[in-house]
VEXPA-877321 format. One record per residue (C-alpha): x, y, z; residue in three letters. Coordinates in steps of 0.02 Angstrom, whole numbers, plus 50000, padded with zeros to 5 digits. Example, Ala and Ser with C-alpha at 12.3 -4.5 7.8 and 13.67 -1.06 7.14 Angstrom:
BEGIN
506154977550390ALA506844994750357SER
end
This chain:
BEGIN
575485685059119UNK576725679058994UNK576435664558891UNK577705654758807UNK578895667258871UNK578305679958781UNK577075694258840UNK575155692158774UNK574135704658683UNK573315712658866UNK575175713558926UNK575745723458786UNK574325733658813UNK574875736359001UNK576425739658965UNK576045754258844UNK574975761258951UNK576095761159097UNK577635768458994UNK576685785158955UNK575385788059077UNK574125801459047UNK573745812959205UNK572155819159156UNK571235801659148UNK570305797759323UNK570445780959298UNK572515777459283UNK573585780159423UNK575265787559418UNK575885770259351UNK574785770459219UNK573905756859292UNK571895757359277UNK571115760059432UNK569505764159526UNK569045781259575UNK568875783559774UNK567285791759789UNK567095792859983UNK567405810560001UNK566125816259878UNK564555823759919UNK562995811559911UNK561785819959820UNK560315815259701UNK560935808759536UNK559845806759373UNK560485802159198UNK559475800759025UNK560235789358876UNK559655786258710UNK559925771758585UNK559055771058417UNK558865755358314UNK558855760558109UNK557885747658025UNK556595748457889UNK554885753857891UNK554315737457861UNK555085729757997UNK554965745758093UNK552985741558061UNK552955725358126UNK554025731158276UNK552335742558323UNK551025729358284UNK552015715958378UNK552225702158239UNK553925698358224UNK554555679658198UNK554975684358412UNK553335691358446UNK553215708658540UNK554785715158529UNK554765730958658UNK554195724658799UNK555805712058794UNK557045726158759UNK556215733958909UNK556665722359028UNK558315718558954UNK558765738058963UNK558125737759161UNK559225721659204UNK560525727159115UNK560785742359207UNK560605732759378UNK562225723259311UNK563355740059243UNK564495737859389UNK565015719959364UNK565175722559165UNK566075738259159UNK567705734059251UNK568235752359330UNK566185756959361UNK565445757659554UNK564045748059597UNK562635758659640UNK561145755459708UNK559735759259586UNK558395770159646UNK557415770059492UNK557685764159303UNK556525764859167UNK556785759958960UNK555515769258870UNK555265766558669UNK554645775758542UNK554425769658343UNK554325780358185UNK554015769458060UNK553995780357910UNK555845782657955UNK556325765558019UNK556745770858182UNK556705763858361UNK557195774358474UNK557575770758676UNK557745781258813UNK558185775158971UNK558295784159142UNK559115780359290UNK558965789359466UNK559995785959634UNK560635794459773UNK562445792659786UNK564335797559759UNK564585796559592UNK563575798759427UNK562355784859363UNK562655790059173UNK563455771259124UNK561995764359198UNK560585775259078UNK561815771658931UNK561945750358982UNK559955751458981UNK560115760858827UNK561255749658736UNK560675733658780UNK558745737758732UNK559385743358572UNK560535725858555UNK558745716558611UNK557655726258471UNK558895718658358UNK558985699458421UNK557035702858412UNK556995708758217UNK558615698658154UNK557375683358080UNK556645698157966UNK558005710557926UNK559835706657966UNK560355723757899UNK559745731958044UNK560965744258143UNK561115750958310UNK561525770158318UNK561875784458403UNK562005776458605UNK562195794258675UNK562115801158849UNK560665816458843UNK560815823059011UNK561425821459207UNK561065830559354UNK561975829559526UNK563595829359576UNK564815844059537UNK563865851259375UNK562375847659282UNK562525843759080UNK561505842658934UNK561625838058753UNK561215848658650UNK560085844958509UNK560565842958342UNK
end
């Protein structure tokens, strides 16, 4: 798409993409054009991923996060649901990402509040094709972005951290962060 004659931003993107092609990336074809994978010859098997998000804050706020009395109110049980619809939606918001049929998803939260810390962990189970890590890490994320929208009226220095994928299992090879 060229506007005033002249290629946008996206096209210039495009086109350096396309000049130099990597050939170890999945998702770019010989072209260098993005693409989506074709899963239909892989195995369906049971797939299971584990994210984490935390939510740095301070321990005040951290405080009223546990006891529920932010300017917002209760302020997990929001995140919770936002994490859980979220990852219902990961296909539609991440362009190159199949849409799988959820077989289970959960946001789970846990609060230190000497430290400041909020920290998700979302888990997502189907049976399928391909993995259901971008799911866990949507749920992740966007419970994490939620605990902030909840806190923002008392602490706008709050930050979201570490969105990390913890484990997966199915497919070709189970993985597993390992702990700091």
């Amino acid at each position: 798409m060229i506007a005033n004659g002249q290629p946008t931003l996206l096209d210039r993107y495009f086109m350096q993409v396309s000049a130099d092609p990597p050939s170890d990336l999945s998702h770019i074809d010989a072209s260098g054009a993005a693409r989506m994978v074709d899963v239909s010859g892989k195995n369906v098997t049971e797939r299971r991923a584990v994210a984490r998000a935390r939510v740095q804050m301070s321990p005040s706020t951290a405080l009223r996060v546990e006891r529920a009395d932010g300017p917002k109110g209760d302020v997990i049980g929001p995140a919770r649901l936002a994490g859980i619809m979220a990852a219902k939606r990961t296909g539609e918001l991440i362009p190159l990402c199949h849409p799988l049929g959820l077989d289970f998803i959960d946001v789970r939260a846990t609060i230190d509040t000497e430290h400041g810390v909020v920290e998700l962990i979302a888990e997502a189970r189907c049976i399928g094709r391909t993995g259901i890590e971008m799911e866990a890490m949507m749920a992740a994320s966007i419970a994490a972005l939620t605990v902030y929208d909840m806190v923002k009226g008392v602490e706008r220095g709050v930050s979201v951290e570490r969105v990390e994928l913890l484990e997966k299992t199915g497919g070709k090879q189970d993985w597993r962060r390992e702990e700091d």
